[in-house]
PASEBA-1860 file (N, C-alpha, C; in nm, 3 decimals):
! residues 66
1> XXXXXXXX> -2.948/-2.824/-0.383/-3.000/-2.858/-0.251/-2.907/-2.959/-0.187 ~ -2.888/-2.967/-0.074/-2.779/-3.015/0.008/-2.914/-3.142/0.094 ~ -2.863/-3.247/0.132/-2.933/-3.324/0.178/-2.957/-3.257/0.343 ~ -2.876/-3.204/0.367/-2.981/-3.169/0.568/-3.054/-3.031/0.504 ~ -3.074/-2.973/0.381/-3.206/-2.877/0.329/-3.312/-2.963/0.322 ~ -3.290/-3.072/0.265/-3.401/-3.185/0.192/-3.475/-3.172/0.315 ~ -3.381/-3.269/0.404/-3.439/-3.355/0.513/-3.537/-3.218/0.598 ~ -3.472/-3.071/0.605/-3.585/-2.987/0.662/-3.678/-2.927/0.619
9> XXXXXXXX> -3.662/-2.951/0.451/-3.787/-2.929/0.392/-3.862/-3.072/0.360 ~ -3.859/-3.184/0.390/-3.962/-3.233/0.423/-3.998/-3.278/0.558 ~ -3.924/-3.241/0.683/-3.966/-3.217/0.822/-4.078/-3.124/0.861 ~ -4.026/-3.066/0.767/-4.136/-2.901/0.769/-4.267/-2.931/0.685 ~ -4.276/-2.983/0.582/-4.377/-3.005/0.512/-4.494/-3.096/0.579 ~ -4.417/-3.260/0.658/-4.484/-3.314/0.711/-4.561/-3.243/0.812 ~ -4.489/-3.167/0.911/-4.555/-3.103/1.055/-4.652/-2.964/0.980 ~ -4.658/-2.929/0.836/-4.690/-2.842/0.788/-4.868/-2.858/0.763
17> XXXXXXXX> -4.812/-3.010/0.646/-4.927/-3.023/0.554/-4.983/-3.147/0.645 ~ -4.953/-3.255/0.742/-4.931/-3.376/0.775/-4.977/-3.507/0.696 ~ -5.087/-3.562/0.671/-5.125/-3.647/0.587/-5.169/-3.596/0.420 ~ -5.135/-3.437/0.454/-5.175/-3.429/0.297/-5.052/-3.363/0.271 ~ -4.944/-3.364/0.276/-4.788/-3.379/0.249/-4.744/-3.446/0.158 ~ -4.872/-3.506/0.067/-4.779/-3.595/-0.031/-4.725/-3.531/-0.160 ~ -4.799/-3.394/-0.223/-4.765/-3.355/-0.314/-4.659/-3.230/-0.325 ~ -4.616/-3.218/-0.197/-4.520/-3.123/-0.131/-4.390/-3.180/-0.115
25> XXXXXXXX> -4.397/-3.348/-0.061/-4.297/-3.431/-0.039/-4.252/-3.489/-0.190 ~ -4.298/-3.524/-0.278/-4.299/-3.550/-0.425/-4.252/-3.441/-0.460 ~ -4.229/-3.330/-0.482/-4.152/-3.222/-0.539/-4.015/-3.248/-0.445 ~ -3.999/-3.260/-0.369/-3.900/-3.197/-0.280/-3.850/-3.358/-0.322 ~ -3.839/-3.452/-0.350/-3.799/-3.602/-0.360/-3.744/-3.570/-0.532 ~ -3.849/-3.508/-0.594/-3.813/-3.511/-0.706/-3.645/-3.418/-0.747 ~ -3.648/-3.300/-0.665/-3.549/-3.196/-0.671/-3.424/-3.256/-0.591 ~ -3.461/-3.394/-0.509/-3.326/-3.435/-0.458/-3.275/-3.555/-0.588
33> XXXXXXXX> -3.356/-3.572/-0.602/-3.309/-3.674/-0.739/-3.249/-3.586/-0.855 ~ -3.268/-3.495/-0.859/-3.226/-3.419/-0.989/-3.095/-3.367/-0.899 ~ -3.119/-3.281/-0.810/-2.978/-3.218/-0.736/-2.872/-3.336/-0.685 ~ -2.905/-3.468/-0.637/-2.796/-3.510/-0.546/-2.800/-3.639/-0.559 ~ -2.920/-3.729/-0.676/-2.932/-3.878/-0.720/-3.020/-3.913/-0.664 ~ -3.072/-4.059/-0.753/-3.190/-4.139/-0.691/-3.134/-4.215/-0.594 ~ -2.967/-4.290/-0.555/-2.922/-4.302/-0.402/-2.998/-4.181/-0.338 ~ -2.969/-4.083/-0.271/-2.998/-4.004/-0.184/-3.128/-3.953/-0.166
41> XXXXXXXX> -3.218/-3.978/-0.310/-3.363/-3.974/-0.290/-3.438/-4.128/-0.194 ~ -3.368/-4.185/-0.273/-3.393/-4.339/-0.186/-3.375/-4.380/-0.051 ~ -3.261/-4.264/-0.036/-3.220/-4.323/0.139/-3.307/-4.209/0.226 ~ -3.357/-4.090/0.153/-3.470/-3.992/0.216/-3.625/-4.088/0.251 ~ -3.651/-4.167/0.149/-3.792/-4.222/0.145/-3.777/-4.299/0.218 ~ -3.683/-4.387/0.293/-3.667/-4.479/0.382/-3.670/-4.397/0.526 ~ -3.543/-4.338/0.510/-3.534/-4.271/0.653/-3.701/-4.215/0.675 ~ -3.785/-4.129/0.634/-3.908/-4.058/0.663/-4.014/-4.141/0.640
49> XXXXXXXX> -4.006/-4.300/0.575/-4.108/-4.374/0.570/-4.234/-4.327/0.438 ~ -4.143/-4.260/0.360/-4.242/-4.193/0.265/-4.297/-4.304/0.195 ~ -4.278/-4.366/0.123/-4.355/-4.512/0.059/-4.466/-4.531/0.155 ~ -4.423/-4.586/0.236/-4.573/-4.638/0.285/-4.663/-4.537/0.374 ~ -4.626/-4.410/0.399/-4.715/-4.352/0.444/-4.763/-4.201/0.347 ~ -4.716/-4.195/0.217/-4.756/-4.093/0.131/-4.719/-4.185/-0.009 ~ -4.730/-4.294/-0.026/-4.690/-4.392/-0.133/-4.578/-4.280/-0.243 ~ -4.470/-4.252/-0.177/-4.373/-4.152/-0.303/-4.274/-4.318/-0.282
57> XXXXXXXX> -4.246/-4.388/-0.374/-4.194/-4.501/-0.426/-4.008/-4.497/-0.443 ~ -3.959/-4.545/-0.396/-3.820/-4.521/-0.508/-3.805/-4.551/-0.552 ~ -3.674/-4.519/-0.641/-3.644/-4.533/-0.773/-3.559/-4.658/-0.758 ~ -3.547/-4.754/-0.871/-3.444/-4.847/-0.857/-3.301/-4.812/-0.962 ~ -3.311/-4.734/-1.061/-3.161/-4.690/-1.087/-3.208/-4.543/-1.181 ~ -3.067/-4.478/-1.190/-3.016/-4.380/-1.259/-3.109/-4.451/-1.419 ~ -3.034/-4.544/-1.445/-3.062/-4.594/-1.619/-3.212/-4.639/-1.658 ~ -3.302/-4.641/-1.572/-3.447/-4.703/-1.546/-3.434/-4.855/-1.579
65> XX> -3.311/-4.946/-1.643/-3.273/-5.042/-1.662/-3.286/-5.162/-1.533 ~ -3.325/-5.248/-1.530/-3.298/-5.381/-1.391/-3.201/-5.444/-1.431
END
């Protein structure tokens, strides 16, 4: 998955599912973390505001290490 797929499959999901988008947006967060890193999952949940409006959290590293 290429990040402008991400970003229209969860454009689409929101205007799809709207407040109940969270378990649609959580797959699609999860498959950018596996395809393209938790950077690029992280900078998705910011840009779309996913944390605070479907609580999907990011990640703080690759190593789960602080």
């Amino acid at each position: 998955m290429t990040r402008d797929e991400a970003k229209q499959r969860i454009r689409s999901s929101i205007e799809q599912f709207g407040v109940h988008a969270g378990a649609a947006l959580d797959l699609i967060i999860s498959e950018v973390r596996s395809d393209l890193g938790y950077e690029a999952a992280n900078d998705l949940i910011d840009e779309f505001d996913l944390e605070l409006e479907y609580n999907i959290v990011p990640t703080e590293s690759d190593g789960g290490s602080s």
